[in-house]
N, C-alpha and C positions, 0 to 999 in steps of 0.2 A: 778863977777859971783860966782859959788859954786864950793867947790872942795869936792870932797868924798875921806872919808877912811873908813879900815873897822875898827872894834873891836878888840883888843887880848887881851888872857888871860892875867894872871902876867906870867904863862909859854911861851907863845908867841903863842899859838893855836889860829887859826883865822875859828869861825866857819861860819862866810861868804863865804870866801875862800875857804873853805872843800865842804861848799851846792854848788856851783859853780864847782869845777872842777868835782862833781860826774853828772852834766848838761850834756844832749847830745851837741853837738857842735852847733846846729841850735839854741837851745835854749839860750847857753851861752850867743852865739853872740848877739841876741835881751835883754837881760838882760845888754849887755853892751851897746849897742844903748840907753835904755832906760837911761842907769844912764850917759849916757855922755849928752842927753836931761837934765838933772836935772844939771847939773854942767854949761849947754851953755844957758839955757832959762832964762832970768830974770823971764819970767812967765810961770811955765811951768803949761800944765794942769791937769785937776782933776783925770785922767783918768789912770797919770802916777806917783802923789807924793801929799799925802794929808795929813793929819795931824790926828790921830786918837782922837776922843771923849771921853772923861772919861779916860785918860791915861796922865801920868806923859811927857807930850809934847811928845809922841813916834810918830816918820812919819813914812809912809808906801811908799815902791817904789811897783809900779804894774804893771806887766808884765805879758802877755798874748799872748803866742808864741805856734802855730801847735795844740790848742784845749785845750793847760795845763794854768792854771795861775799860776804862781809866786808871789809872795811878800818878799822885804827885809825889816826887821823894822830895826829904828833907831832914831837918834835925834840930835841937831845941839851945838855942841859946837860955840858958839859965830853968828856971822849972817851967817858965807859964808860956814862952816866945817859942812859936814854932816858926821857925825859917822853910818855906817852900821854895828848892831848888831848881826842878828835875819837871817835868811831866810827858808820860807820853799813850799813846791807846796801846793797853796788850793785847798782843795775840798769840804768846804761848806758855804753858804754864809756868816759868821760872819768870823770875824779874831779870831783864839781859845786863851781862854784869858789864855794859860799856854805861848802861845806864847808873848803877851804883856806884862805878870811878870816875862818872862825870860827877855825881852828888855830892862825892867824899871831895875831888877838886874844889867846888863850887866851896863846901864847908870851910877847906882851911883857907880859900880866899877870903871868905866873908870874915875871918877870926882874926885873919892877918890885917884885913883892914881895917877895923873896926877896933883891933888893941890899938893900932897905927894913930888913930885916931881920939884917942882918949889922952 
């Protein structure tokens, strides 16, 4: 199956982390339903983890809890490793593309680091 992490900075700030614990409680909890569906599902659906268009492989987790939607972006280190980058509440139908060029930044940080590192 899949296992998720999120992002951090090189200082260690995780702004996944941060969009999350400012979450009411009800909401948290179905944002972590959601992503423990994405790590338990071989197949999970479209409804909950897709893959965005025209973007440097960024995924989108979606979550829709008490009237709000959510989205976390991210992208897959190797088959199983989802990297959670991005999150924030939508509120219009397209994904805002400042949010997709922060994810794709976030991305080749994490890769630069982490070759850096090996």
């Amino acid at each position: 199956m899949r296992e998720i992490t999120f992002y951090r900075t090189s200082t260690g700030y995780c702004p996944v982390e941060k969009f999350l614990d400012l979450l009411p409680s009800k909401h948290s909890k179905k944002v972590s339903w959601v992503l423990s569906l994405i790590e338990d599902l071989l197949m999970v659906p479209k409804q909950y983890f897709k893959k965005l268009v025209n973007t440097d492989d960024i995924w989108e987790v979606r979550v829709k809890s008490g009237g709000e939607a959510y989205r976390l972006l991210g992208f897959f280190d190797g088959s199983n490793l989802v990297v959670l980058d991005y999150a924030f509440q939508k509120k219009t139908q397209k994904t805002p593309q400042n949010a997709i060029k922060t994810a794709e930044g976030r991305k080749r940080d994490y890769f630069k680091r982490r070759i850096g590192n090996e």
